[in-house]
RODO-2510 file (C-alpha; in nm, 4 decimals, decimal comma):
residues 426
     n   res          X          Y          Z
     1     x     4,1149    -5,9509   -13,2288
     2     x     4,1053    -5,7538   -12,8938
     3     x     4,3533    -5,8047   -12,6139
     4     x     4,2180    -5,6568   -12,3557
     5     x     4,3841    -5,6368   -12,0039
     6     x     4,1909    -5,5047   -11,6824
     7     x     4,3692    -5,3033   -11,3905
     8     x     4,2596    -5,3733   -11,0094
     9     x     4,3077    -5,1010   -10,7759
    10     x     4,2478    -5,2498   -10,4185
    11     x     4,1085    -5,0856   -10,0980
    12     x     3,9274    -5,2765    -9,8104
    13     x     3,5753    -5,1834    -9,9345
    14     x     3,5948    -5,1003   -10,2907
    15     x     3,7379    -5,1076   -10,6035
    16     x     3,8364    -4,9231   -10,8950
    17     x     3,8752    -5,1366   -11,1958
    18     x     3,9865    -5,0262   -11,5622
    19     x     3,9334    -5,2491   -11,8841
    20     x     4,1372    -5,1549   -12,2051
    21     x     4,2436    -5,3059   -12,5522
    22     x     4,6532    -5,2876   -12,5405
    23     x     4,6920    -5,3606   -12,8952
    24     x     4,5289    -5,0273   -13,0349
    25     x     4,7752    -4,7892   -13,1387
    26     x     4,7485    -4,4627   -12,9938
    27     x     4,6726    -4,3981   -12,6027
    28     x     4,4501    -4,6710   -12,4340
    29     x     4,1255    -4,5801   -12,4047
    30     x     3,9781    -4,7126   -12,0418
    31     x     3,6483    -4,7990   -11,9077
    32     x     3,6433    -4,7291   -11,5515
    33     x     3,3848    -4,9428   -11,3442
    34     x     3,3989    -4,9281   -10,9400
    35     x     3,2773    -5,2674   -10,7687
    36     x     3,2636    -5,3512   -10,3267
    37     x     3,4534    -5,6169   -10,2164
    38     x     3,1458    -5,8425   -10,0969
    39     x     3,1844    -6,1948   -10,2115
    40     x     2,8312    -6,1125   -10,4485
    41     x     3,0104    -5,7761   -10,6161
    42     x     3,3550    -5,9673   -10,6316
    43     x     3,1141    -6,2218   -10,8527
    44     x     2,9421    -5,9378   -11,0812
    45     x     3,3034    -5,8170   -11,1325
    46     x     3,4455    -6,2014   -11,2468
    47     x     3,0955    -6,2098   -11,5192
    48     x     3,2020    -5,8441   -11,5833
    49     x     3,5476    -5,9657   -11,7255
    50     x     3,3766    -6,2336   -11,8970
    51     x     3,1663    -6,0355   -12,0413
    52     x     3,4101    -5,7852   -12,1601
    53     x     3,6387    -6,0537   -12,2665
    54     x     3,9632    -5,9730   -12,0821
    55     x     4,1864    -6,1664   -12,0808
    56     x     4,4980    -6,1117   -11,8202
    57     x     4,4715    -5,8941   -11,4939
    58     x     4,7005    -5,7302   -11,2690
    59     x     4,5964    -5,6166   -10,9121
    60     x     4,7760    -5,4178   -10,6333
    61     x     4,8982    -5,6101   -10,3356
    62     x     4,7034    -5,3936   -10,0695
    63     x     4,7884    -5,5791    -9,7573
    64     x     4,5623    -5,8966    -9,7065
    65     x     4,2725    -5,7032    -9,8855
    66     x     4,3796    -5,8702   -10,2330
    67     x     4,3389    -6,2263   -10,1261
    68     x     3,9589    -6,1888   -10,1464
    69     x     3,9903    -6,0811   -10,5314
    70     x     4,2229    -6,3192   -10,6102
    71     x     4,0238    -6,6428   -10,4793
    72     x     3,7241    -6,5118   -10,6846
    73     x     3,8877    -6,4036   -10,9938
    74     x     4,0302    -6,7875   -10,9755
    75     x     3,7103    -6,9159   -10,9202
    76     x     3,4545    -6,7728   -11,1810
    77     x     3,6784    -6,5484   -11,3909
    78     x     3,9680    -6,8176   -11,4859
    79     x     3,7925    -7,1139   -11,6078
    80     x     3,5654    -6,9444   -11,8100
    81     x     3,8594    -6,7554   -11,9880
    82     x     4,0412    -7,0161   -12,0024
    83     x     3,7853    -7,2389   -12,2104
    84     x     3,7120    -6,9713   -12,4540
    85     x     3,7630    -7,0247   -12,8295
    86     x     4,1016    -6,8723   -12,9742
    87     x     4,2246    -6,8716   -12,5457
    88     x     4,6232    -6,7591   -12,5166
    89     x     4,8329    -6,9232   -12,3055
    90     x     4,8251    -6,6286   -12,1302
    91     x     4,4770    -6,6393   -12,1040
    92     x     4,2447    -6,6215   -11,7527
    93     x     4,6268    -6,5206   -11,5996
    94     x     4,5708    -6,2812   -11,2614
    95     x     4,9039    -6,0942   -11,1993
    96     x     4,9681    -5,9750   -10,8443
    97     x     5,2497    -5,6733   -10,8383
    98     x     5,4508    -5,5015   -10,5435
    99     x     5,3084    -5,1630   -10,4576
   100     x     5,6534    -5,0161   -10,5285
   101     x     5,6463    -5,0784   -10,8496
   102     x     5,3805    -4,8473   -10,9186
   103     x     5,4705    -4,5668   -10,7363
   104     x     5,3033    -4,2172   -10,8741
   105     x     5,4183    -3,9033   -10,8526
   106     x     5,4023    -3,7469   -10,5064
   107     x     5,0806    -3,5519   -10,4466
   108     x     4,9005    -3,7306   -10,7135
   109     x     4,7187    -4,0513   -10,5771
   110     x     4,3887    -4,1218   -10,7017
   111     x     4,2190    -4,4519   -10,7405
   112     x     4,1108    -4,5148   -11,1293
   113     x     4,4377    -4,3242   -11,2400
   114     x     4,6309    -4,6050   -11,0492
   115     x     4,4347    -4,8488   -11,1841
   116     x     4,5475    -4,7257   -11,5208
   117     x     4,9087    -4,6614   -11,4490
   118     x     4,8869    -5,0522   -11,3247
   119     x     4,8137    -5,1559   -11,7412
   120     x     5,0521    -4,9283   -11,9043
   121     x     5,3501    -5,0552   -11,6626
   122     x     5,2526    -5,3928   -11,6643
   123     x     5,2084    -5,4048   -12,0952
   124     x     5,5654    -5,1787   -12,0795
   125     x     5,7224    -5,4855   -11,8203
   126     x     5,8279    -5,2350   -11,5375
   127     x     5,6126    -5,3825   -11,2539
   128     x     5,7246    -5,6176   -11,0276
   129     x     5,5313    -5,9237   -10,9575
   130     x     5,4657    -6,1193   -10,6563
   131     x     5,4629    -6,5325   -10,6650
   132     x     5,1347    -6,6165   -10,5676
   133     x     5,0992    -6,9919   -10,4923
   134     x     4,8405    -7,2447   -10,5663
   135     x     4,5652    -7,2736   -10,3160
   136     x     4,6626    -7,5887   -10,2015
   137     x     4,9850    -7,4249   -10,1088
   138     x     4,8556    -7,0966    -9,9996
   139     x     4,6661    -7,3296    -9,7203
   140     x     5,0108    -7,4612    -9,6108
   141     x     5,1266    -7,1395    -9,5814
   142     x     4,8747    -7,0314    -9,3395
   143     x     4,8861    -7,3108    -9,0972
   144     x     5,2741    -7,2747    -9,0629
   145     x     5,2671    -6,8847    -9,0291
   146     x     5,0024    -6,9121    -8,8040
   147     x     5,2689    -7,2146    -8,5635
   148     x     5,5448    -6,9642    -8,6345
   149     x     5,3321    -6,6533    -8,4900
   150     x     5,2313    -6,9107    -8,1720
   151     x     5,5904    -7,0422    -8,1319
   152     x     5,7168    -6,6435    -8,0911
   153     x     5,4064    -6,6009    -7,9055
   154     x     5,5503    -6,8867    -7,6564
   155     x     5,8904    -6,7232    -7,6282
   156     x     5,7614    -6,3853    -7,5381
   157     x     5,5425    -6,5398    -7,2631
   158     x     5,8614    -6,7439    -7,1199
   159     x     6,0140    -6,3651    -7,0984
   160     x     5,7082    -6,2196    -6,9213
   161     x     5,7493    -6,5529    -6,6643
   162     x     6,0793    -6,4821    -6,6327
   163     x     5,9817    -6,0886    -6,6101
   164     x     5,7389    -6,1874    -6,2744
   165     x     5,9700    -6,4084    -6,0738
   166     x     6,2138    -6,1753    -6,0378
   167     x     5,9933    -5,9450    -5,9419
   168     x     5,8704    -6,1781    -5,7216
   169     x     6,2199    -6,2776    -5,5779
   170     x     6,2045    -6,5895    -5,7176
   171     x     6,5266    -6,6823    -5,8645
   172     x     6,4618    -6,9716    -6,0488
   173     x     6,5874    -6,9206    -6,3880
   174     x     6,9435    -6,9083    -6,2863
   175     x     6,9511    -7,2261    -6,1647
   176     x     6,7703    -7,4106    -6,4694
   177     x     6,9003    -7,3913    -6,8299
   178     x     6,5224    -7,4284    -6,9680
   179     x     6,2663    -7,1917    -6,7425
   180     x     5,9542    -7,4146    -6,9239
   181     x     6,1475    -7,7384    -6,8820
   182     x     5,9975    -8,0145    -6,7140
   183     x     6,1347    -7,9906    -6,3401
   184     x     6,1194    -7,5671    -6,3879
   185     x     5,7546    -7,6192    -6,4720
   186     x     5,6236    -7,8690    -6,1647
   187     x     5,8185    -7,6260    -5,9098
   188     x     5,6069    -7,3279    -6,0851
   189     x     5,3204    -7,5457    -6,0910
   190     x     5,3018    -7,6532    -5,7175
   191     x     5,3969    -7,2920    -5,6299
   192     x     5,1412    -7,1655    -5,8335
   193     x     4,9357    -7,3798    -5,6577
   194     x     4,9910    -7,2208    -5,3102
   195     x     5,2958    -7,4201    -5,2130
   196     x     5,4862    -7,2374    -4,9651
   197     x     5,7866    -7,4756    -4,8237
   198     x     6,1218    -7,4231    -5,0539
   199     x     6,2066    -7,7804    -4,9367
   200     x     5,8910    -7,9660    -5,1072
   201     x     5,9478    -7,6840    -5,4097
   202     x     6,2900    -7,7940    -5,4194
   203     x     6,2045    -8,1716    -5,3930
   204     x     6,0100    -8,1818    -5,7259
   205     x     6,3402    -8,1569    -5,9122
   206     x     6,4771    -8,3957    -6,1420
   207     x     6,8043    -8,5553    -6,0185
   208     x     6,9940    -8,4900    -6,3036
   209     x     6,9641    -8,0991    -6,2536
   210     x     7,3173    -7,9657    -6,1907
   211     x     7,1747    -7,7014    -5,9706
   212     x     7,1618    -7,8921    -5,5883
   213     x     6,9091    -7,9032    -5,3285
   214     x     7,0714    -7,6442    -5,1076
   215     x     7,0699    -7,3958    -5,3827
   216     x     6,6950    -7,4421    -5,5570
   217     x     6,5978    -7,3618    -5,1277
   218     x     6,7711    -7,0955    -5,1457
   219     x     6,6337    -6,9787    -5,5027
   220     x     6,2472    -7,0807    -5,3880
   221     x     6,2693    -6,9129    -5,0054
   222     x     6,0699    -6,5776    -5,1482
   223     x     5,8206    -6,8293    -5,1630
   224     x     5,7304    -6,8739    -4,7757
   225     x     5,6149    -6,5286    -4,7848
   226     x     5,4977    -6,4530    -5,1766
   227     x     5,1916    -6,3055    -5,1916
   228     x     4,8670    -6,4721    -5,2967
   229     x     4,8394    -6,2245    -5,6072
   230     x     5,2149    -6,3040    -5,7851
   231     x     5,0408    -6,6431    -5,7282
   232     x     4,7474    -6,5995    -5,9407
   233     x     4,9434    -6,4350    -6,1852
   234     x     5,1757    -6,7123    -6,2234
   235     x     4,8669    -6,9564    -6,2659
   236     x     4,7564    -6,7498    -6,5634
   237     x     5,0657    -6,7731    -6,7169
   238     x     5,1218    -7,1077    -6,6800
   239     x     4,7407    -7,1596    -6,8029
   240     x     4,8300    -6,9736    -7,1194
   241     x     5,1771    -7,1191    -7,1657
   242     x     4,9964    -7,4577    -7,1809
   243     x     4,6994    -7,3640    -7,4116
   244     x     4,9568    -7,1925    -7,6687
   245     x     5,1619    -7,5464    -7,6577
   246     x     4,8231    -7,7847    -7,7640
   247     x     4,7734    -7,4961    -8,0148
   248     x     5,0976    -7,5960    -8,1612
   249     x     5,0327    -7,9268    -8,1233
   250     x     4,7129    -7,9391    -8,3471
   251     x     4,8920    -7,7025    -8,6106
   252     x     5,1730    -7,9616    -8,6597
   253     x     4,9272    -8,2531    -8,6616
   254     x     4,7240    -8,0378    -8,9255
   255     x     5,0735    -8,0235    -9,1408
   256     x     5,1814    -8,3614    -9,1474
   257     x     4,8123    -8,4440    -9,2812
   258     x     4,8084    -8,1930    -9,5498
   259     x     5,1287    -8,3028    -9,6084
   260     x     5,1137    -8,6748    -9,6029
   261     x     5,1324    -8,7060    -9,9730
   262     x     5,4768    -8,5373   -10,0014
   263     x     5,5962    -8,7395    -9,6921
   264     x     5,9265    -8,8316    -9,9201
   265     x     5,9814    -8,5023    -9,9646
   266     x     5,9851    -8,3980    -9,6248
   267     x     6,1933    -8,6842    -9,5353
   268     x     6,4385    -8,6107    -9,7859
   269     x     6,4677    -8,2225    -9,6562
   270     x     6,4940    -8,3365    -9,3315
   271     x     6,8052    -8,5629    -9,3993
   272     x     6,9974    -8,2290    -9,4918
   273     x     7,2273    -8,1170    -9,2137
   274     x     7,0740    -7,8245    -8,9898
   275     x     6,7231    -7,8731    -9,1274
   276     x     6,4413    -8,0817    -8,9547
   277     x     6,0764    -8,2063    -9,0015
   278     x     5,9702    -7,8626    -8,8831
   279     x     6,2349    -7,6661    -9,1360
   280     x     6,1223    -7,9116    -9,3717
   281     x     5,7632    -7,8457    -9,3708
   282     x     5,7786    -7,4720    -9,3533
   283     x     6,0056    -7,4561    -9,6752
   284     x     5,8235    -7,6818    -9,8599
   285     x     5,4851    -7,4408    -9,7506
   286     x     5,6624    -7,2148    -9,9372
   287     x     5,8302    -7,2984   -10,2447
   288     x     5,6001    -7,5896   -10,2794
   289     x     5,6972    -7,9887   -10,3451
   290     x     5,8852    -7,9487   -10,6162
   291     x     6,0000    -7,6067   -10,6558
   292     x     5,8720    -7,6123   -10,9931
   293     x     5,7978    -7,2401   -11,0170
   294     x     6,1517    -7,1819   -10,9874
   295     x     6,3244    -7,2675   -11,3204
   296     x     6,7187    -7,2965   -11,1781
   297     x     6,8806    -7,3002   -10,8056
   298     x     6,9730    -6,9057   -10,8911
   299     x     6,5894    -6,8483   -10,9301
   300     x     6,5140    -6,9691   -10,5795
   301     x     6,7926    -6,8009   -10,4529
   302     x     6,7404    -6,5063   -10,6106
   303     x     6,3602    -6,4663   -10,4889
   304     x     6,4373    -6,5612   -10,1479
   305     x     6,6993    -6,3071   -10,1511
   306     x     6,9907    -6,5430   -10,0257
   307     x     7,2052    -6,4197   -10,3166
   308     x     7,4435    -6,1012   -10,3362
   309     x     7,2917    -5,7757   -10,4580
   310     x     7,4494    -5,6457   -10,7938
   311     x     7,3984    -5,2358   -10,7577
   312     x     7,6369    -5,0693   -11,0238
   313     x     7,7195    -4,7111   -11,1176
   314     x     7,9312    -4,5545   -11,3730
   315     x     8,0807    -4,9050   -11,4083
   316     x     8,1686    -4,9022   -11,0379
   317     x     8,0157    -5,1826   -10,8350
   318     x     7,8656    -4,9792   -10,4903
   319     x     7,7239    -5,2422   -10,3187
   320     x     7,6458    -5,6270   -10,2578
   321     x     7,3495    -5,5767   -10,0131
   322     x     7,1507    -5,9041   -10,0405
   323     x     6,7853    -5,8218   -10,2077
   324     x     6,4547    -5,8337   -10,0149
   325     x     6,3186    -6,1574   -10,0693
   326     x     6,0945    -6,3861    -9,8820
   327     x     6,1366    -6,3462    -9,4766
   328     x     6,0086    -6,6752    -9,4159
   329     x     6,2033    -6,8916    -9,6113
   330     x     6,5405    -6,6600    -9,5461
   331     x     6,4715    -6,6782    -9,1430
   332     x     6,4575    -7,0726    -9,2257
   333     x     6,8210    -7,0562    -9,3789
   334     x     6,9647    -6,8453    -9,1902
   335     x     6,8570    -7,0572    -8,8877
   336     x     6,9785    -7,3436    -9,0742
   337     x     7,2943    -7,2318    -9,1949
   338     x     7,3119    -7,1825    -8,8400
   339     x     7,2697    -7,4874    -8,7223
   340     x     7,4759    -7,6727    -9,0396
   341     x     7,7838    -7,5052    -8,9585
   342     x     7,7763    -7,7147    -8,6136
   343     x     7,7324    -8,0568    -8,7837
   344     x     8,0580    -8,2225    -8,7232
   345     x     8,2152    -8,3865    -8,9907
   346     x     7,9601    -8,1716    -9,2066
   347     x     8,0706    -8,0157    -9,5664
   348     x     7,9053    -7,6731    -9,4005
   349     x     8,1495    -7,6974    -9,1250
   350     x     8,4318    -7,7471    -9,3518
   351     x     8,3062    -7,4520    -9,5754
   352     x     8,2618    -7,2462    -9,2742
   353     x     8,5661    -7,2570    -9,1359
   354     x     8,7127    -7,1659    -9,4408
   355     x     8,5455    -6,8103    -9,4935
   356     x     8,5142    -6,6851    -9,1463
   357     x     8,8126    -6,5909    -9,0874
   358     x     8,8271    -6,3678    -9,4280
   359     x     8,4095    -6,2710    -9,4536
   360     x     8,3641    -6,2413    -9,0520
   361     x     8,0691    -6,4766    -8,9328
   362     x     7,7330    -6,2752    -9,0983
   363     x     7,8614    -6,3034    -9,4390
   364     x     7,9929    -6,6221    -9,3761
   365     x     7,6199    -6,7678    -9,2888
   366     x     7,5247    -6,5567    -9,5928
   367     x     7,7046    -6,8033    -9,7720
   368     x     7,6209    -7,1232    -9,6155
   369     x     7,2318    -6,9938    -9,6237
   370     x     7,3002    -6,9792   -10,0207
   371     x     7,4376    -7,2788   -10,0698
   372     x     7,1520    -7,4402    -9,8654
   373     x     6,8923    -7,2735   -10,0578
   374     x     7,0175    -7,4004   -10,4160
   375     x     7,0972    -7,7461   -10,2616
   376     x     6,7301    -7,7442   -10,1376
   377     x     6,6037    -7,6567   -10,5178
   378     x     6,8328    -7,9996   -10,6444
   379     x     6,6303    -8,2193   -10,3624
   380     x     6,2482    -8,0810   -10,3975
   381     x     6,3043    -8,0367   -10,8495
   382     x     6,5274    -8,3676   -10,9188
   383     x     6,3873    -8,5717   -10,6147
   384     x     6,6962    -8,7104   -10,4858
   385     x     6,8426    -8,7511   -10,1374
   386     x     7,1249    -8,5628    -9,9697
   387     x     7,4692    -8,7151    -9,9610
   388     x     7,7453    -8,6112    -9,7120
   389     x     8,0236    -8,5131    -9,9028
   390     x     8,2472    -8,3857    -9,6087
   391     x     8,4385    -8,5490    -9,3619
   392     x     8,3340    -8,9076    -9,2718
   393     x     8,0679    -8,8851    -8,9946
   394     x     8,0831    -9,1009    -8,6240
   395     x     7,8464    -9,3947    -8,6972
   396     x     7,6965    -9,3343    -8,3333
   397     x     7,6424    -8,9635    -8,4305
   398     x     7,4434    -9,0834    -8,7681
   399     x     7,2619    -9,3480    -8,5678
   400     x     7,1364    -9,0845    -8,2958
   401     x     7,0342    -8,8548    -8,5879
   402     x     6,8565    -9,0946    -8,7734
   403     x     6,6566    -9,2024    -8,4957
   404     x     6,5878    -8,8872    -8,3768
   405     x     6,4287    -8,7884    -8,7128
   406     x     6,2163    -9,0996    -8,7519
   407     x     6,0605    -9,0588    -8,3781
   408     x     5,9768    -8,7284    -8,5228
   409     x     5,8428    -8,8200    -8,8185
   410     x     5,6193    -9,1070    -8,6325
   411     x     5,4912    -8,8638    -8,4072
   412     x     5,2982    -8,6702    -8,6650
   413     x     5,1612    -8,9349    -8,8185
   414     x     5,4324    -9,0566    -9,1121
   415     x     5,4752    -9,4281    -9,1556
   416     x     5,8735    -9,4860    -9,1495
   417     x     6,0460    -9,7761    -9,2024
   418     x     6,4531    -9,7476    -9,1659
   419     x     6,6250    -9,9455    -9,4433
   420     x     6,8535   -10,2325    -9,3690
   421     x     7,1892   -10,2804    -9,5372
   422     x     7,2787   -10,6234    -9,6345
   423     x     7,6204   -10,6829    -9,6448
   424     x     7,7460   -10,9669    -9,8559
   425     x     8,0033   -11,2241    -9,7148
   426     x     8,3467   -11,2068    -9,8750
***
């Protein structure tokens, strides 16, 4: 019987598909069909691979272009393959590859012959292929991309505020550590506003600001003569800041409800030293629940690229250079491993201060990031909780941390209860 395997060359508005048997002997002999990318064409091409009974494909990643082909090849192509008589397990499997992989010669691009070079590479196992969730888990991955794209979007519009008061001779931000904290914001409001005394400006300042009255006059007094337009500037700034902020609001409600069925897994993520709800969320959007695409800890770390490189020659080892992996979930341990090293008492704080002084600090996070990443594969895969195995931790310090994380939790909508230890009378 026939095993035939297509080839998907993607563009934006077409394209160029090649169907051939790969267990002929000889050279494969292709039939070359070119389809649009319209959801109706992207349906004659699934019946088309019905029809010719293929049974595996392999695309091109072509920027966002492939998603399109994907979602219908999983929609009308799959099951049908799938349920046909004598089906492999193999069967109705799309394969998405890295356009590195299939490289041609220089000079010699053309559609249908990379379509082609796509089947011989993939039968001969030299492409590389791209993880490609399930769509459940493709749909958390877009709402917390799209927060993380906001939540940079919010920093660079703090710098452009920061950018027009000094211009503007206001010299606010040295005085407060947080420029979009809450007393920084009602003197930028009421200024914004048209207020024009420094006094009253200064006035709407929280008393626990170091910064003193005298001072925040003297860092508001542009304001008696600031002219009406740095005013209306700041307004629209301030406008914007605000509507980016219930943006990110709605995004993390929208988590925690697609989410809400995996709430003990978030919880148990978020229990790990220098991770959080938000950490939590983001790398279970991307390596799923369980992890269970990822057969061992050295598989996750190894596709997230938190591992050392391995780059021989001539028997010589020539570098260690981490690989390119995913830049979400390694910006999430780095951060982390960040943040871990700080936890007092912490096993990453003892583990830190051991290397540093012998790998320097980068290589020394490189470390901690790894050992996060395979510790995060033992929670999601076996399900159990973390346990502190460094120095004994302050009770007050585990009380404020615990009851940070369940006032976070309870604010996007997870039902927590804290457990209560009975202790039994000697």
């Amino acid at each position: 019987m026939a095993y035939r395997i297509a080839g998907i060359d993607v563009h934006k508005k077409m394209l160029a598909v090649v169907v051939a048997d790969v267990e002929g002997e000889g050279e494969y002999q292709f039939e070359r069909r070119q389809f649009g990318t319209t959801p109706e064409h992207l349906r004659l091409l699934s019946e088309w691979f019905v029809a010719q009974e293929v049974e595996e494909v392999v695309m091109e990643s072509t920027a966002q272009y492939w998603k399109p082909v994907w979602g219908a090849l999983e929609g009308y192509w799959k099951p049908t393959c799938q349920k046909r008589e004598g089906a492999g397990p193999m069967s109705g499997a799309p394969h998405l590859e890295q356009a590195q992989s299939n490289r041609g010669p220089q000079g010699r691009k053309k559609d249908f012959p990379d379509a082609e070079r796509l089947v011989k590479r993939f039968v001969a196992q030299e492409l590389t292929l791209s993880f490609v969730p399930d769509t459940e888990q493709r749909l958390w991955r877009t709402v917390m991309r799209r927060k993380y794209q906001l939540t940079c979007d919010r920093v660079q519009l703090q710098n452009r505020l920061e950018s027009l008061l000094e211009e503007a001779h206001i010299k606010l931000s040295s005085l407060v550590s947080d420029l979009l904290g809450l007393s920084a914001r009602r003197m930028l409001q009421a200024l914004a506003d048209g207020e024009t005394n420094p006094t009253s400006l200064a006035a709407l300042a929280d008393k626990k600001l170091r910064a003193t009255p005298a001072q925040l006059c003297d860092a508001l007094s542009a304001a008696t003569e600031l002219n009406p337009v740095y005013r209306r500037l700041l307004k629209m700034v301030l406008e914007e800041l605000q509507f980016l902020e219930q943006q990110i609001v709605k995004l993390e409600q929208e988590m925690a409800g697609l989410l809400i069925q995996h709430q003990e897994a978030v919880q148990r993520l978020a229990e790990v030293p220098g991770l959080g709800v938000a950490s939590a969320q983001q790398i279970i959007a991307e390596v799923g629940a369980k992890a269970a695409t990822f057969a061992s800890q050295k598989h996750l770390s190894s596709w997230v690229g938190a591992c050392p490189g391995d780059d021989e020659s001539a028997g010589v080892s020539t570098s260690h250079r981490s690989p390119k992996g995913n830049r979400q979930m390694r910006r999430i341990l780095n951060q982390g491993a960040n943040a871990a090293v700080k936890t007092k008492g912490s096993i990453f704080e003892i583990v830190y201060r051991r290397l540093v002084l012998r790998l320097g600090h980068n290589q020394t996070i490189g470390a901690i990031a790894n050992r996060l990443c395979r510790l995060i594969w033992i929670i999601l895969h076996r399900g159990v909780r973390y346990e502190e195995r460094g120095q004994v931790v302050c009770e007050r310090l585990k009380r404020t941390r615990t009851a940070r994380m369940i006032r976070q939790l309870r604010s996007l909508g997870y039902r927590v209860e804290p457990l209560t230890v009975q202790v039994n009378p000697a």
